[in-house]
C-alpha positions as CSV (number, residue, x, y, z in Angstrom):
1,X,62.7,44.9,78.8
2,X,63.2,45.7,74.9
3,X,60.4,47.2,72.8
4,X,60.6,44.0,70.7
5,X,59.9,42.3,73.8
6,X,56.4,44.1,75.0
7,X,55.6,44.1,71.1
8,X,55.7,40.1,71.4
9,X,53.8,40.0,74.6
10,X,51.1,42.2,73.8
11,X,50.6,40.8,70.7
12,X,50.5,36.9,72.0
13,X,48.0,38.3,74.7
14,X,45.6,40.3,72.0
15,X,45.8,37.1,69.8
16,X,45.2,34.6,72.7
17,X,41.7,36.5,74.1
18,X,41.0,37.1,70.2
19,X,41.0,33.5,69.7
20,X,39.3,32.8,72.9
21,X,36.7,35.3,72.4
22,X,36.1,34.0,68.6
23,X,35.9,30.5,70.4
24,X,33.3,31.0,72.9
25,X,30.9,33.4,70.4
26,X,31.6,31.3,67.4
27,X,28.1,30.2,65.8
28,X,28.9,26.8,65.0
29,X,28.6,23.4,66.5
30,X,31.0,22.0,68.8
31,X,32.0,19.3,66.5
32,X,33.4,22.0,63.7
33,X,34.5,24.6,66.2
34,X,36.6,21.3,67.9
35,X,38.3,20.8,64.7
36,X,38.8,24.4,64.2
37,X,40.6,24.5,67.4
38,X,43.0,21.8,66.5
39,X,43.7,23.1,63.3
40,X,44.6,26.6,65.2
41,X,46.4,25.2,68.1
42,X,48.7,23.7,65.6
43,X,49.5,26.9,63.7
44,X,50.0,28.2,67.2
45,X,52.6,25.7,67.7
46,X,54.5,26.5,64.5
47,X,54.3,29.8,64.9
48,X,55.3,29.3,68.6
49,X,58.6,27.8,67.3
50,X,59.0,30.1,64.9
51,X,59.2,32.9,67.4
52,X,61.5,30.8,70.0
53,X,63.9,30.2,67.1
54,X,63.6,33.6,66.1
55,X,65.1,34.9,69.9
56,X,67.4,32.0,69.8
57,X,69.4,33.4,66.6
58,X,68.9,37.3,68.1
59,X,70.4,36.0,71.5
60,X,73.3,34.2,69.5
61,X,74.1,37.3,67.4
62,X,73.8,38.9,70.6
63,X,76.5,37.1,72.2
64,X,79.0,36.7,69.3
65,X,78.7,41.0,69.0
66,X,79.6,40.8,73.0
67,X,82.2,38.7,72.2
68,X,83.6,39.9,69.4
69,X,83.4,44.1,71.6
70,X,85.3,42.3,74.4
71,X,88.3,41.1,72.6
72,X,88.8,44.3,70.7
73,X,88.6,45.9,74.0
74,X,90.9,43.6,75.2
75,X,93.4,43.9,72.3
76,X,93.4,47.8,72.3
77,X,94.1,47.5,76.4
78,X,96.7,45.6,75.9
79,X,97.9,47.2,72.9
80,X,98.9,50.1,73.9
């Protein structure tokens, strides 16, 4: 596992029991702290994608540098 990858875990799992502590000792009716939910579960969702596409273009340029290693391995193999 990468250091990017326990950065992104640890932070999703201090932000998730922030969120759920703010939830349960938050001062205000259930009606406002319902909404407030909503409204955050949202931006967790966009964020959420955010992050997936995030990976998804690291893992692509990941692969296209793997590629592009192998077949200059492969030309100077067969090169010489």
């Amino acid at each position: 596992m990468s250091d990017g990858d326990s950065f992104y875990k640890g932070f999703f799992y201090g932000a998730t029991l922030g969120f759920v502590a703010g939830v349960i000792f938050a001062p205000k009716p259930g009606d406002e702290t319902r909404v407030q939910l909503s409204e955050n579960l949202k931006d967790w969702k966009i964020k959420a994608n955010d992050l997936v596409d995030s990976a998804k273009e690291r893992l692509n340029n990941a692969v296209e540098e793997g590629n592009e290693v192998s077949r200059r391995s492969r030309s100077d193999l067969y090169d010489d």
